[in-house]
N, C-alpha and C positions, 0 to 999 in steps of 0.2 A: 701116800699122795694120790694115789689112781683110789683108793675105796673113797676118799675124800671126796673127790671129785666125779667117784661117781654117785654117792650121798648126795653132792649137792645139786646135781642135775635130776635126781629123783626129785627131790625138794621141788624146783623147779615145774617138775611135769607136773608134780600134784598138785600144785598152788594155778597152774595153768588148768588142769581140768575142773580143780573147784570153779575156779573165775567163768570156763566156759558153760559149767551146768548151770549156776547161777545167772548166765547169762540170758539163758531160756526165757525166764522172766524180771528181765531188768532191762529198764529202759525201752521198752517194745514200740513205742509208740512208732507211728508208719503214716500219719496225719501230716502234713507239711501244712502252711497260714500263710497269707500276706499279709503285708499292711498298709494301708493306704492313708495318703495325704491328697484333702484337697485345695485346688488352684485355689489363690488369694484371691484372685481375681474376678471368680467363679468362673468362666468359661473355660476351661482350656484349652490353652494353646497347643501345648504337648504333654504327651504323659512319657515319663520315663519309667524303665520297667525294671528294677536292677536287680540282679543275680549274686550276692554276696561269694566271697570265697570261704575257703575249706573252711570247716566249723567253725565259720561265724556268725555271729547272730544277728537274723537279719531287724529284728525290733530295736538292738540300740543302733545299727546302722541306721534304718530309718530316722530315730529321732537325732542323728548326729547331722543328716543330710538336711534336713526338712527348711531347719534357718536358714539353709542357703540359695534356695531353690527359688526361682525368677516369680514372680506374680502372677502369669502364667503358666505356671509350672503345676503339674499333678505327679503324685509318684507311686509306683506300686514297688514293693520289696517285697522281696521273696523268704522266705522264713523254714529254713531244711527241717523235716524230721528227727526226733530223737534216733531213731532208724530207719537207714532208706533214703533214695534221693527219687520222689516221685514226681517226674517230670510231668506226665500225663495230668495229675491232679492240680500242679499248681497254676499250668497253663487254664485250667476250666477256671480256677480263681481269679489267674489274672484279667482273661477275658471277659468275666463278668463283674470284673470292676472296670474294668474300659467301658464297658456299655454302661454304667452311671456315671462315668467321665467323661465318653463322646469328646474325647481328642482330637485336634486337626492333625497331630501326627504322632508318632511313636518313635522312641529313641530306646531302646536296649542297652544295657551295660551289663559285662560277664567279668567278673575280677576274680581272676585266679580260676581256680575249679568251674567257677560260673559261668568262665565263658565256652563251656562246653554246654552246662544247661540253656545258654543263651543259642548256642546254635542247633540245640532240640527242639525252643521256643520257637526259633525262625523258621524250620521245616512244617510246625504243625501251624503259623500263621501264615506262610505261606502256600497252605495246602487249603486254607479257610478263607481263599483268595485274598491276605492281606486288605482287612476290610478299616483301618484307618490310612491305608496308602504302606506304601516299603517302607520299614524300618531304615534308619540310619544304626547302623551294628559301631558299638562302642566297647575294644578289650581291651583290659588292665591286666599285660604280664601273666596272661592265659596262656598253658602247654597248648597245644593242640590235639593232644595223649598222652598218655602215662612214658611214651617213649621221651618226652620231654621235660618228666620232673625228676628233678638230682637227686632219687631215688634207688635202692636195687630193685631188681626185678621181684627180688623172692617177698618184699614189702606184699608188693602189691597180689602177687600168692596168696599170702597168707588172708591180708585183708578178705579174701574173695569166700575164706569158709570159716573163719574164724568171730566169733559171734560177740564175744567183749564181755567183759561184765565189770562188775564194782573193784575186783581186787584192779588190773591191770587200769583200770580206770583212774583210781587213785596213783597208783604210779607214774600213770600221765599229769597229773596236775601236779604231785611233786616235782616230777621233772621238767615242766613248765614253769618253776618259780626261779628260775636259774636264765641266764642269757640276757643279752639288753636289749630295752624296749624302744620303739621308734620316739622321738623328739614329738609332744604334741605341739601343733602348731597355733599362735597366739588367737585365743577364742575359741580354743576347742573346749567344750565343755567337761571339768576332768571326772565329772559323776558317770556322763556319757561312757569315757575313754575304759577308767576304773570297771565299771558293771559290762566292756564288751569285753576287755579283759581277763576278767572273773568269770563270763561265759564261755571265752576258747578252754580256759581252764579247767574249769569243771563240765566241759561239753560231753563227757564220758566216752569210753575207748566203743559202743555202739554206732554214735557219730564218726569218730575217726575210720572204721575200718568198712562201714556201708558207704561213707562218702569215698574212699579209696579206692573199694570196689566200683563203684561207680566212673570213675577217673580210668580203671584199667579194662573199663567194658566200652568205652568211648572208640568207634572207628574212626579208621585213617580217613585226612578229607580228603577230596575226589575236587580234581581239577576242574575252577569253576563251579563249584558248587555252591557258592552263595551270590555268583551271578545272579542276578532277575530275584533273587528275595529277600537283598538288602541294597538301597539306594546309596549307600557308600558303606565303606568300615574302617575304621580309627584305632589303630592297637597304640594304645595308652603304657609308656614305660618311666624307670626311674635314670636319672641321669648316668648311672653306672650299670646298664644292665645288665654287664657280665656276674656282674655282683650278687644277685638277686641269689638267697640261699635255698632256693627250690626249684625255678622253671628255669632251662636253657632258653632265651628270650629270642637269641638272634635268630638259632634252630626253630623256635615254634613260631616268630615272622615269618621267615621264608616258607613255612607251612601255611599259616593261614592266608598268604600273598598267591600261594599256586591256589586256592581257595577261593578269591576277591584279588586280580591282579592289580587292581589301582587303588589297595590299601595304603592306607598312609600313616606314617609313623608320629607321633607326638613325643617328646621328652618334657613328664612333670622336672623341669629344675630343681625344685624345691625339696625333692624327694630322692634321698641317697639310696644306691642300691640295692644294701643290705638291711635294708628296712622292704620285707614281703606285704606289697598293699597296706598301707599302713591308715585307711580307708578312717575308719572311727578316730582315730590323732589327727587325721588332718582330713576334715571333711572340705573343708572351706577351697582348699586347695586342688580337693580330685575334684569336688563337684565344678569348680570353674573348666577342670579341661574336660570334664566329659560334655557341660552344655556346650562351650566353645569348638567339639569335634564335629 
């Protein structure tokens, strides 16, 4: 029984160190994109700047979002690295799509993970004197830290030196064809839903464990600190938020409220709790309450 087992955790390490040498060169890429929508209208009113969550993809968010977006609406989406969450770089992108969209205001959304990139976003636009005016800050069931997702500790450990490759990669998309999927809501488009889907799936275990790392390098927020660099902020939840199978929501309110004391809460109805961001199924839905925050 004990040679068995320990045969099989041999097994184990080695299929673990194949994975991590191969990991060296698989998946490297460290390049993050946006993508931009312009206003119907041509002028824009506002451009919204969204921060998708954990390995999602921001290209079918975008085109799940785009039908929905007001006539004067412009949008920049944020699109992560195959490795790496380079905040520095996507801010240079975003920014110099605002400057061909010449917004009258800026609206930011952080959903999930994002809304930690979104409050890296607001540090470096408000250090650039916030040159379309203060954001209104918009978070969908954002931790505030890794101390707020229903994780262990040693996850996010491991994430932090552990480099991913093709085997454990594939393991992940098997073990994502299992569990149930949120309800798309009527008019979601299911080519959209299907291919953003098939990209949390096959996002390879490189995405999962630099965006992890990313999530457990995040610091604590410091009282008032989004005072004076965001003109309000709106954390976005689902009507059961104790439900939510990854972020403590109430815990990471009361964080981001000693953060922005006159945060205000929203409940999408529409949206059960056990459904995480369910962002690409029901665009129609998040994007009403992100314009309406």
């Amino acid at each position: 029984m004990v040679k068995g087992v320990g045969l099989a955790l041999s097994a184990v390490l080695a299929l673990l160190a194949v994975d991590g040498l191969t990991g060296t060169v698989y998946r490297t890429g460290t390049a993050a994109t946006v993508h931009v929508t312009a206003s119907r209208a041509g002028a824009a009113r506002q451009a919204l700047v969204v921060f998708p969550g954990y390995i999602m993809s921001g290209a079918q968010l975008s085109r799940a979002f785009a039908p929905f977006l007001g006539p004067g609406d412009a949008m920049v989406v944020a699109d992560y690295a195959e490795r790496a969450v380079d905040v520095d770089g996507l801010y240079r992108q975003v920014m110099a799509a605002l400057e061909v969209i010449r917004p009258g205001s800026v609206r930011v959304y952080g959903a999930s993970m994002g809304g930690l990139c979104a409050r890296q976003f607001l540090d470096r636009y408000a250090e650039d004197g916030s040159p379309y005016g203060q954001a209104v800050l918009v978070l969908d069931t954002a931790p505030d830290s890794a101390a707020r997702v229903k994780r262990p500790d040693w996850v996010f450990g491991v994430a932090s030196w552990y480099r991913g490759g093709p085997l454990t990669s594939l393991g992940w998309a098997l073990l994502n064809q299992f569990g149930d999927q949120p309800d798309p809501e009527p008019g979601a488009d299911p080519r959209i839903v299907e291919a953003g889907r098939r990209h949390s799936t096959w996002v390879g275990m490189p995405a999962l464990t630099s965006q992890a790392a990313f999530i457990a390098s995040s610091p604590a927020l410091r009282d008032g600190e989004l005072t004076g660099r965001a003109a309000r902020v709106v954390y976005l939840h689902a009507r059961e938020p104790a439900d939510d199978p990854l972020v403590m929501v109430a815990d990471s309110v009361d964080q981001w409220r000693r953060a922005f004391p006159g945060l205000v809460e929203v409940t999408i109805d529409g949206r059960a709790g056990v459904w995480h961001i369910p962002l690409i199924e029901r665009p129609q839905e998040t994007l009403r309450a992100i314009l309406a925050a």
